[in-house]
C-alpha positions as CSV (number, residue, x, y, z in Angstrom):
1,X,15.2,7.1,12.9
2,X,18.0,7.4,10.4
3,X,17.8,8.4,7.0
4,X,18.1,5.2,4.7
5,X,18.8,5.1,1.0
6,X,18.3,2.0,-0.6
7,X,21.6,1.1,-2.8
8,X,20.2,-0.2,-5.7
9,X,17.3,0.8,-8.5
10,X,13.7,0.2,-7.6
11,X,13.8,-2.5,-10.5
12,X,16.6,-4.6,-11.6
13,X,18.1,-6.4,-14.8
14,X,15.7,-8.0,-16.1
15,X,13.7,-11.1,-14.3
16,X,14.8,-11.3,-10.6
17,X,13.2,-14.5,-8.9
18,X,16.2,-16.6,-9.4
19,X,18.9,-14.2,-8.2
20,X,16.3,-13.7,-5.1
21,X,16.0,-17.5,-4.6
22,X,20.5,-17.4,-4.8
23,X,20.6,-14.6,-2.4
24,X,18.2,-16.3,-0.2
25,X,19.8,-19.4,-0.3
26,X,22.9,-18.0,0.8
27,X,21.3,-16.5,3.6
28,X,20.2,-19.6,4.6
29,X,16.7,-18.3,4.2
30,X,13.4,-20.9,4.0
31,X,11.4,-19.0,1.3
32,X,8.7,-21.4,0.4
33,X,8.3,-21.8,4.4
34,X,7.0,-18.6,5.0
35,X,3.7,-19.5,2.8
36,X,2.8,-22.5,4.9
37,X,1.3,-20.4,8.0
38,X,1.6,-16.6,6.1
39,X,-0.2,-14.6,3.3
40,X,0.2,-12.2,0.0
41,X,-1.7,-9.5,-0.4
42,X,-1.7,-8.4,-4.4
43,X,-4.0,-6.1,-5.9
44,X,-3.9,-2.5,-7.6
45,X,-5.5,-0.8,-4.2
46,X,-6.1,-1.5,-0.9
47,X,-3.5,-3.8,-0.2
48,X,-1.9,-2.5,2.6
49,X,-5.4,-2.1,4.7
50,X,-5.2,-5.6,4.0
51,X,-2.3,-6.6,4.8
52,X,-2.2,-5.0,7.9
53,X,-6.1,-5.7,9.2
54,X,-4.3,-9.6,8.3
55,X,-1.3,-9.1,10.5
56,X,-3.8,-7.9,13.5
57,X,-5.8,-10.7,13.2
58,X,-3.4,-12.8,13.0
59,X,-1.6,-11.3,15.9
60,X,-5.0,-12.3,18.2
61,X,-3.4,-14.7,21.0
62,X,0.3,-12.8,20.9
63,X,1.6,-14.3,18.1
64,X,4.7,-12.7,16.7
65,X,3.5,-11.7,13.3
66,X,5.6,-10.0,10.2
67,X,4.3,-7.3,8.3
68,X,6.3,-6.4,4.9
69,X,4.6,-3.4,2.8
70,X,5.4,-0.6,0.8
71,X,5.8,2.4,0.2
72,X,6.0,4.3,3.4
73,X,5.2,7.7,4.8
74,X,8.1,9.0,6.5
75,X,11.1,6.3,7.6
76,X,11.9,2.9,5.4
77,X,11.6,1.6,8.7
78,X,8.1,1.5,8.1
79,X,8.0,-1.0,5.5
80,X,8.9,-3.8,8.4
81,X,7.2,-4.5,11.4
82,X,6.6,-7.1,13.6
83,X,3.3,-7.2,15.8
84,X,2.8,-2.9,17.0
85,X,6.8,-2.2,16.1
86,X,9.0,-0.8,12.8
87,X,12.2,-2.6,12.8
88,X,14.5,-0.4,14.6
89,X,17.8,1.2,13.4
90,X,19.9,-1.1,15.0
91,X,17.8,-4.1,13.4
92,X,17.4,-2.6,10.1
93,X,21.3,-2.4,9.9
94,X,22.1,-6.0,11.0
95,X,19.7,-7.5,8.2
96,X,20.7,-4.9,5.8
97,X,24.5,-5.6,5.9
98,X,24.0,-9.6,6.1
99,X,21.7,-9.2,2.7
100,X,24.3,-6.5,1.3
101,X,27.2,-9.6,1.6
102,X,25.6,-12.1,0.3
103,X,24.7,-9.7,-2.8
104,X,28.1,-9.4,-3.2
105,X,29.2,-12.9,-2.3
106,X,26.7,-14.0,-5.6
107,X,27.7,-11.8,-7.6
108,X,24.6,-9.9,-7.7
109,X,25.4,-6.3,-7.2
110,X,24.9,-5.3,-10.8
111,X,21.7,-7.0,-11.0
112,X,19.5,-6.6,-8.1
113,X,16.7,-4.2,-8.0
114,X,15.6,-2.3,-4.9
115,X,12.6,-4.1,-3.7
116,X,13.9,-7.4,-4.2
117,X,16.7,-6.3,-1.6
118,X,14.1,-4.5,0.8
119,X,12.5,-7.4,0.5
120,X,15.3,-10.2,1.3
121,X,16.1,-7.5,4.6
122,X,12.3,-8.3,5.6
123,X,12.8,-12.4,5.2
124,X,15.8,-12.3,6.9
125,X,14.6,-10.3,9.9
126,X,11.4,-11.9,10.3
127,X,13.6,-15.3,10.3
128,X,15.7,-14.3,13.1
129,X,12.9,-13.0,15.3
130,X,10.9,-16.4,14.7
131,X,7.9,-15.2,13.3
132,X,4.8,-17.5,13.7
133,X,3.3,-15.4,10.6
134,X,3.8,-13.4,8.4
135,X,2.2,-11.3,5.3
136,X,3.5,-9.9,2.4
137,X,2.4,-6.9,0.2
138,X,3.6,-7.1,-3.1
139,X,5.2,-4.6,-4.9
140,X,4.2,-4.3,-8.4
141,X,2.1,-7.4,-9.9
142,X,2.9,-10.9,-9.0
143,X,4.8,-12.7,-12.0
144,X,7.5,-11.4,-11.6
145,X,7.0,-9.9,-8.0
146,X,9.5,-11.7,-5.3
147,X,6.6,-12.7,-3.2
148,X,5.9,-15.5,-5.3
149,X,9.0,-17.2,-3.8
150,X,6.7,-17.2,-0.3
151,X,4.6,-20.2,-1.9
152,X,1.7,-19.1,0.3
153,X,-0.8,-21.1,0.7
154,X,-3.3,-18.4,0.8
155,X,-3.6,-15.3,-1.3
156,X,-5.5,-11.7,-1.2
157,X,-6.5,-9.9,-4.6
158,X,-8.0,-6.8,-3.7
159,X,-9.1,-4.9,-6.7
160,X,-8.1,-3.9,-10.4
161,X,-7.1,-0.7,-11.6
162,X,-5.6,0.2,-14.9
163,X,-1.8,0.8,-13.5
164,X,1.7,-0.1,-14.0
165,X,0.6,-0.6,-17.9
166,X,3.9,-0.9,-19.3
167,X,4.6,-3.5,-16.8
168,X,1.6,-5.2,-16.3
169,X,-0.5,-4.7,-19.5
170,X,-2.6,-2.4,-21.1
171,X,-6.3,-4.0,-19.5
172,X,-7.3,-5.5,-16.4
173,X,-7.4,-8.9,-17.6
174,X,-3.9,-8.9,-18.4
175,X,-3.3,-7.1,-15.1
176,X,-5.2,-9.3,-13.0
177,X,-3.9,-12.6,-14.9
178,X,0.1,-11.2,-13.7
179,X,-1.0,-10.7,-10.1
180,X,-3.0,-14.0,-9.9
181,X,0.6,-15.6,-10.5
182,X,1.1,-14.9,-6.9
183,X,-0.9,-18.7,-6.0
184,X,1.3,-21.6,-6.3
185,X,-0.5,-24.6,-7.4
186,X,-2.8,-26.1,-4.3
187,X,-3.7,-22.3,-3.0
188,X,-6.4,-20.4,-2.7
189,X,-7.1,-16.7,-4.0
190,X,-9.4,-15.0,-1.8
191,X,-10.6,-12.0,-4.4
192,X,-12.5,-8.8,-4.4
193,X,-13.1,-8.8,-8.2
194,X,-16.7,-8.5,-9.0
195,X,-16.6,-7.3,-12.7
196,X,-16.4,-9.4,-15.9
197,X,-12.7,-9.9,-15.3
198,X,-14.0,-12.5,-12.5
199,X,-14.4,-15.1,-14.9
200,X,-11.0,-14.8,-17.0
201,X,-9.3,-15.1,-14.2
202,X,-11.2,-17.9,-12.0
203,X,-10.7,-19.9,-15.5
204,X,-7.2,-19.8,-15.3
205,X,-7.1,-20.4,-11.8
206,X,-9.2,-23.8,-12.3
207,X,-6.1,-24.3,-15.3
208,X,-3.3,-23.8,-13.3
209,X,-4.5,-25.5,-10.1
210,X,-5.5,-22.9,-7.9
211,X,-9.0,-22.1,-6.2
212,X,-10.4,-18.9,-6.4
213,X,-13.1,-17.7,-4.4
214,X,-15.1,-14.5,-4.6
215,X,-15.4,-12.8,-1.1
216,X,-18.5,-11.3,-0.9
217,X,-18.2,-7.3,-1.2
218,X,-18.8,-6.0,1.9
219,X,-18.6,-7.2,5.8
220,X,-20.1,-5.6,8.7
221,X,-18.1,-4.9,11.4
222,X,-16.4,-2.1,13.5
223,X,-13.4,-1.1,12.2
224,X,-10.4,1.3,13.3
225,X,-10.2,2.4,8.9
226,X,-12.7,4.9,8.0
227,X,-14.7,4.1,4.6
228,X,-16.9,2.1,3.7
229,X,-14.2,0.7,1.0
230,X,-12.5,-1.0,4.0
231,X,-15.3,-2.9,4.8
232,X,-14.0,-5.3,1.8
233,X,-10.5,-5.1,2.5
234,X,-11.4,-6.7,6.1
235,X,-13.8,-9.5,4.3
236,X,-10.6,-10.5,2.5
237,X,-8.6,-10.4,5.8
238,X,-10.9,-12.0,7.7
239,X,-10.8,-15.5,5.1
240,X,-7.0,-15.4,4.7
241,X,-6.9,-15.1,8.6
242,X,-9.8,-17.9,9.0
243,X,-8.1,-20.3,6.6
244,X,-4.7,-20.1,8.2
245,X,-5.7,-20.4,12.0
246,X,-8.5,-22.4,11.8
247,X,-11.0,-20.4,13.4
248,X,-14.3,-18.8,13.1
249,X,-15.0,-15.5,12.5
250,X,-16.2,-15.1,15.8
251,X,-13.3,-15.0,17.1
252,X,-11.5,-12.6,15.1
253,X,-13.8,-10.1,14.7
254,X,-12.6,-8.3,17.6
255,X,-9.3,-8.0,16.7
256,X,-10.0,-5.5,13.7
257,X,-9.9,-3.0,16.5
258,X,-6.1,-3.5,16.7
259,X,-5.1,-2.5,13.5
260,X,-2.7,0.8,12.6
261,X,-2.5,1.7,9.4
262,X,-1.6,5.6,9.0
263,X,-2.3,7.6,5.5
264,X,-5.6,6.1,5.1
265,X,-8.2,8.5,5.5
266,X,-6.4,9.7,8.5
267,X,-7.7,12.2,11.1
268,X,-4.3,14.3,11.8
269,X,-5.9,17.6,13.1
270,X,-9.6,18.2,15.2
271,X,-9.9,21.6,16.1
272,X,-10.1,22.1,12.5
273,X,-10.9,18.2,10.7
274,X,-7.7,17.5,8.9
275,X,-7.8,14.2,7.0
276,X,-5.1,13.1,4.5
277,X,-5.5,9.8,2.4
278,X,-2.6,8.5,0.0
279,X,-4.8,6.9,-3.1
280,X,-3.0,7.7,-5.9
281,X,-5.8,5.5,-8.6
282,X,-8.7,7.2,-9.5
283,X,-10.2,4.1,-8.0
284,X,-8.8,4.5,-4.6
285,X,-9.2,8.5,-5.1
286,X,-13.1,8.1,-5.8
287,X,-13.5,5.3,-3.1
288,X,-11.3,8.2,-0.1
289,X,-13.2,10.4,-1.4
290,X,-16.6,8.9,-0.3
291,X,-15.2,8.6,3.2
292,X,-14.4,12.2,3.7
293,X,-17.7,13.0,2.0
294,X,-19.2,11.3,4.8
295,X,-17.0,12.7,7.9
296,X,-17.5,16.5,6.9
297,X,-21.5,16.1,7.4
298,X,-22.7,18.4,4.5
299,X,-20.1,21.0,6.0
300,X,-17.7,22.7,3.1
301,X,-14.5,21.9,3.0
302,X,-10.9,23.1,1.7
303,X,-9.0,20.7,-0.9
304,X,-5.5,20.5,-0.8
305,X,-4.6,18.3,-4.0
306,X,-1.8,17.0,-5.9
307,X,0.0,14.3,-8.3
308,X,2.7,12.3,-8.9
309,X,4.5,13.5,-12.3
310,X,4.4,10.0,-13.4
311,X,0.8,9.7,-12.7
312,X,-2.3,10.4,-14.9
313,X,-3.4,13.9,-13.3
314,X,-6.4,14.7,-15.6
315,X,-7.9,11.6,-14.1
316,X,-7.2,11.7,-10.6
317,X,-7.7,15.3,-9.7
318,X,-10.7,15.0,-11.9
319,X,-12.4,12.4,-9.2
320,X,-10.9,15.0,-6.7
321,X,-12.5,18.5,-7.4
322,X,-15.9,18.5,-7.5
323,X,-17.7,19.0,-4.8
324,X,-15.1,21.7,-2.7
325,X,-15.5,25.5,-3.1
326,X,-11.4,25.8,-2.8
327,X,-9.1,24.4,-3.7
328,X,-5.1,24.7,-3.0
329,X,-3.1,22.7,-5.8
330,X,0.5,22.4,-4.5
331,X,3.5,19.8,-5.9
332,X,5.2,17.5,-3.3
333,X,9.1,17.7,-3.5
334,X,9.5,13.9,-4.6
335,X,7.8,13.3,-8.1
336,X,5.4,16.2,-7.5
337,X,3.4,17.0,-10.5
338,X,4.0,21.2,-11.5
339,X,1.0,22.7,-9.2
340,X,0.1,25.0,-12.2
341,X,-0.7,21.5,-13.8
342,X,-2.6,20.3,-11.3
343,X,-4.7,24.0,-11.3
344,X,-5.6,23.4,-14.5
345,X,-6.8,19.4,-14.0
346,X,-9.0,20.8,-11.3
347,X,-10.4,24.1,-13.3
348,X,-11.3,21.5,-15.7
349,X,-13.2,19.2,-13.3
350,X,-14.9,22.0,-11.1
351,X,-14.2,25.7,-12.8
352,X,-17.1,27.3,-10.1
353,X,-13.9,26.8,-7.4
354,X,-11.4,28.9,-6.2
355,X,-8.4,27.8,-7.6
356,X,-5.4,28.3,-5.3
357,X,-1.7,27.6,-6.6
358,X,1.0,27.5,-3.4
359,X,4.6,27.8,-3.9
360,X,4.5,24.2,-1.5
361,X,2.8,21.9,1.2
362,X,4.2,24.2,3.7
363,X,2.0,27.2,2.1
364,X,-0.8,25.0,0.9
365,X,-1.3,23.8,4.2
366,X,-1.0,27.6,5.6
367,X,-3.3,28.8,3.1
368,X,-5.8,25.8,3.8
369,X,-5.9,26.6,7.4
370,X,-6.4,29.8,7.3
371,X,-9.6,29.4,5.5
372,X,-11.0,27.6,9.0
373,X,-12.8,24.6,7.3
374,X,-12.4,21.1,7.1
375,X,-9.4,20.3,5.3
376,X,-9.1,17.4,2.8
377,X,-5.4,16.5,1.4
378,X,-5.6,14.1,-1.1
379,X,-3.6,13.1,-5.1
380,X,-0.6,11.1,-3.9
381,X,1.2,9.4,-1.2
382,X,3.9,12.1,-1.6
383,X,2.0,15.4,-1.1
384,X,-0.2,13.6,2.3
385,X,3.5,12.3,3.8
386,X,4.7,15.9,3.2
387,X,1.7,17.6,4.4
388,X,1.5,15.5,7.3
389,X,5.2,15.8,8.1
390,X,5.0,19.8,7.6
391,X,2.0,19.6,9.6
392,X,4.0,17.9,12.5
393,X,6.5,20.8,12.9
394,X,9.3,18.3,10.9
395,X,11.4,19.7,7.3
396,X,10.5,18.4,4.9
397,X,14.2,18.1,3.2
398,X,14.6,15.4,5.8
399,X,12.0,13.2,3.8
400,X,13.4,10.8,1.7
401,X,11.3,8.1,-0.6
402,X,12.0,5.0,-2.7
């Protein structure tokens, strides 16, 4: 796959739905019409498990279902598929060069942020190939999130985590009350939010015309995501898929089988366990962690870790370390944190270790198997992508993020 670089900032000038909704237009796209048989997925973790357990089900009979999500591991591609297939090159370039005109054509250029364009590529692709569904990740919150053009009729909030602050607000009332903007008036929010924040937000639901149900927390049934945590992300899948086919859950439950969804607790070596996971919240770090705890068996295990720089590395590394007698702390080559940082985040949290510092993944991940244990590689979606990649036999210059 090529390397792509998206033209534009990852935000852009100020508010963005109505130049979305111009651009669209122009494009001849139906917004609003992708919410009457699709789905939004919001939350602070575990929205892409969602999302994609959603597309699966919703897949069950061969329908041609759209999947737009972010970030991505190794190619932009990634961020748009339809049914078991990433948009191809050749695909990716049509869309992108249609959007990129009518940018220009409305005079947008100077405005536009990156996702909104990324996402305007995925409406227009998923248009042309005649999707029956689709289902939409959002970005960063919802208020001001370009999935709220989609209308949808049906909404997933997955959780609430302290993140985003200077975008979202400072508590998770304020962040859940932005996301919850997702629901047009006449939808229903299918959430996962058990905590006092429940109550804020179903209040303003009620206000604004919107019906929000609680999913219960946890749903039995065989899964191809390891954890325990996914368990809830399929009970939110499973209602948004229910409400907009019309079915029972007996006849979905099978269909969880189907779902791919890399960097999640994934298995990438077995001769020695390998697992990588991409939680970057000390929610999602805590809730990973429990996973692995439970695929080593009681065996010890090697911990390669690592941080975003814009990230809050006391906190996450600090639901990383304990428990693991070494630990390698190395700094991914996009927005790693320095690894002497992260060394001392994890001395702090578990000081009985031994602390490793590597000069990068490549020599973490050396080091780590050399040491012949389970491995564990968690912090960031940067440092798993790059291990994973480096682990693959690829260079890790090649890698390029958003």
């Amino acid at each position: 796959m090529r390397l792509w670089r998206v033209p534009y900032p990852k935000f852009g000038h100020g508010p963005g739905l109505e130049r979305v909704s111009a651009i669209a237009d122009k494009l001849g796209l139906d917004l609003a019409g992708f919410g009457e048989k699709g789905a939004v997925i919001v939350g602070s973790n575990g929205k892409g498990s969602t999302a994609a357990m959603t597309a699966a089900l919703l897949a069950q009979g061969g329908a041609n279902v759209g999947l737009f999500t972010s970030p991505h591991l190794f190619a932009l591609n990634e961020r748009f598929r339809i049914g078991d297939e990433d948009i191809s090159d050749e695909e990716l370039e049509h869309h992108w060069d249609r959007v990129a005109a009518a940018v220009e054509v409305c005079g947008k250029t100077g405005e536009l942020g990156g996702f909104e364009f990324l996402f305007l590529v995925a409406a227009d692709w998923f248009a042309a190939r005649g999707c029956a569904h689709t289902v939409w990740e959002a970005g960063i919150g919802a208020r001001l999130d370009p999935v709220r053009l989609i209308r949808p009729k049906v909404v997933a909030l997955t959780s609430l985590d302290l993140e985003h602050t200077a975008l979202l607000g400072s508590t998770l009332e304020e962040i859940g009350l932005d996301k919850v903007e997702a629901a047009p008036p006449g939808a229903t929010i299918y959430a996962a939010v058990w905590t006092s924040v429940r109550e804020v937000l179903a209040r303003h639901c009620a206000a604004i015309g919107v019906r929000y149900v609680t999913v219960p927390p946890y749903y039995s049934v065989d899964l191809s995501l390891i954890g325990k945590h996914q368990n809830q992300n399929a009970a939110l899948a499973l209602s948004l898929a229910m409400a907009i086919l019309d079915v029972d859950e007996g006849v979905l439950a099978p269909y969880f089988a189907a779902t791919r969804w890399p960097g999640r607790l994934e298995v990438i070596g077995n001769d020695s366990l390998i697992v990588i996971d991409v939680g970057h919240t000390p929610a999602a770090i805590a809730a990973a962690r429990a996973g692995f705890d439970a695929m080593r068996g009681g065996r010890d295990a090697v911990l390669v870790c690592g941080a975003s720089v814009d990230k809050e590395v006391a906190a996450l590394i600090g639901a990383l370390a304990p428990g693991f007698s070494t630990i390698i702390c190395a700094a991914a080559r996009h927005k790693g944190a320095p690894a002497a940082e992260i060394a001392s985040a994890a001395y702090a949290a578990n000081p009985q270790a031994e602390l490793v510092i590597a000069d990068s993944v490549a020599e973490a991940r050396r080091l780590a198997l050399a040491k012949a244990r389970p491995i564990y590689v968690a912090g960031g979606l940067f440092l798993a992508a790059e291990f994973k990649w480096v682990h693959l036999g690829r260079d890790p210059a090649l890698l390029a993020f958003f």
